[in-house]
N, C-alpha and C positions, 0 to 999 in steps of 0.2 A: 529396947534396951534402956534400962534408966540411968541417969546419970551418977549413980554410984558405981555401976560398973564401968560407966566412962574416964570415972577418976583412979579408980583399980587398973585399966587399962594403962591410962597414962603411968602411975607410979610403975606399975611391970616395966611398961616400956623405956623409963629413967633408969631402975636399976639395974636393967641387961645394960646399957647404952655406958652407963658408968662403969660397969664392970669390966666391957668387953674394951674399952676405948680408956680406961683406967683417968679420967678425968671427973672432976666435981660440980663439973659447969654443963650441966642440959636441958636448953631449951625448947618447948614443944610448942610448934603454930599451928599444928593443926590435929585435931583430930574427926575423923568420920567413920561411919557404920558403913561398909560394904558385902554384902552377902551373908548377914549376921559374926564379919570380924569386925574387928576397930582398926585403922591405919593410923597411925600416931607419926606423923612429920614434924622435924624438927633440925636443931642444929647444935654441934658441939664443937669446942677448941678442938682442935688438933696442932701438934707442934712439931714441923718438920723443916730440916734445914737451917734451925736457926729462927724462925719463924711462926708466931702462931697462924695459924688458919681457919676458919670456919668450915666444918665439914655438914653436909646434909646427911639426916639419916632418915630411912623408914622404918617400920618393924607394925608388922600384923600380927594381932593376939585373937583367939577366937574367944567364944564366949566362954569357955572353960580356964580362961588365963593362960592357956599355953601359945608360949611365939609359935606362928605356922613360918615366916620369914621376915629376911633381916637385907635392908639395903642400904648402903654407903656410900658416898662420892663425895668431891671436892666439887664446889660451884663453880 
């Protein structure tokens, strides 16, 4: 996979993460190929209780650009 679709990957996987989480702020540490998808890890604001937070997200896109799945948590 070349790294053009690694940088296609990561933008998909910003603008669901912005979309879905309606924040402006997403940062990506990691991305890797696994079974020809990309895992794109990363972190975004989340504001709850008064409080911002750093939330962890995943999200796997295969090679056609479609998310196959999407994971969330608080660290």
């Amino acid at each position: 996979m070349s790294q053009e679709s690694k940088e296609a990957a990561i933008e998909i996987a910003k603008d669901f993460i912005k979309k879905q989480k309606k924040t402006e702020k997403v940062d990506v540490a990691v991305v890797e190929t696994i079974e020809d998808c990309f895992v794109v890890r990363g972190m975004c604001p989340m504001y709850l209780k008064g409080h911002f937070w750093a939330e962890k997200f995943e999200v796997v896109i295969d090679q056609r650009g479609k998310i196959k799945s999407t994971f969330s948590s608080l660290p």
